[in-house]
C-alpha positions in Angstrom: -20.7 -14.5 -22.2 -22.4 -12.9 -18.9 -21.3 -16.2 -17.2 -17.5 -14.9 -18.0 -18.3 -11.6 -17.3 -19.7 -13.0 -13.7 -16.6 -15.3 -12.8 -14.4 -11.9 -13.4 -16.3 -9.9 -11.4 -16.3 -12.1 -8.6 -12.3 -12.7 -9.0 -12.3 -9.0 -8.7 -14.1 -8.2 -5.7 -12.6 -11.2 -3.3 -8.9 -10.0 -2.0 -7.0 -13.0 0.2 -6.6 -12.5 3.9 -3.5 -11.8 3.2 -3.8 -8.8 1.2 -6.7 -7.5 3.7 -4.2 -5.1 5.9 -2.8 -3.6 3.3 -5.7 -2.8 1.4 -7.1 -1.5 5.4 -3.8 0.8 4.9 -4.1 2.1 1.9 -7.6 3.2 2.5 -6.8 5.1 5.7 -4.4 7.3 3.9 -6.7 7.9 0.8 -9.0 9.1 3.1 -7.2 10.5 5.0 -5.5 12.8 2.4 -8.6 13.1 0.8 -7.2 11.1 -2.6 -10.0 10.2 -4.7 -11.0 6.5 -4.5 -9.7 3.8 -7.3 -11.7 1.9 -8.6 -12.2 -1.9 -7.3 -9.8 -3.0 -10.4 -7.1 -0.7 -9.4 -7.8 -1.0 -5.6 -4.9 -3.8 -5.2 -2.4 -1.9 -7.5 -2.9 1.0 -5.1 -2.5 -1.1 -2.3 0.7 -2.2 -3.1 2.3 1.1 -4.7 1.4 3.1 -1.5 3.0 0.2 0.5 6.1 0.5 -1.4 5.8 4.3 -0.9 5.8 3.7 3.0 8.3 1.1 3.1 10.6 3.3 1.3 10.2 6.2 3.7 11.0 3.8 6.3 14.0 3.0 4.8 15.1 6.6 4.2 14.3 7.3 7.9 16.4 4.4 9.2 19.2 5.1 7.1 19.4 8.8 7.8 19.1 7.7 11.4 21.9 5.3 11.7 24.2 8.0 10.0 23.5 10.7 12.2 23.9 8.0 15.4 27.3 6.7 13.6 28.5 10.7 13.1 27.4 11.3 16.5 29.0 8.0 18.7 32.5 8.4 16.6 33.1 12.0 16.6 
């Protein structure tokens, strides 16, 4: 059983090179924001829900943008 226990720790603590940057971003903003830490488990599930967070602010930005330029340039 500690061999099990072993092969799931080490699937836990190796993250593909593709997930690397946005683990990177998600740790700037919890430190930044002073957000306490997750744990290694939830580290990738944090990782992608702050992503989502971001990308959705993008979008909200670009869209309130493009209406404002559209009201603006056909006035």
């Amino acid at each position: 059983m500690a061999m099990h226990k072993t092969a799931i720790l080490l699937v836990l603590s190796y993250h593909p090179i593709t997930m690397r940057p946005l683990l990177f971003l998600s740790n700037a903003f919890i430190n930044t924001f002073g957000i306490t830490q997750p744990t290694p488990k939830n580290a990738t599930r944090t990782a992608w829900f702050i992503a989502c967070l971001l990308a959705l602010v993008i979008v909200l930005v670009a869209t309130v943008a493009a209406v404002v330029l559209h009201l603006a340039f056909h006035r």
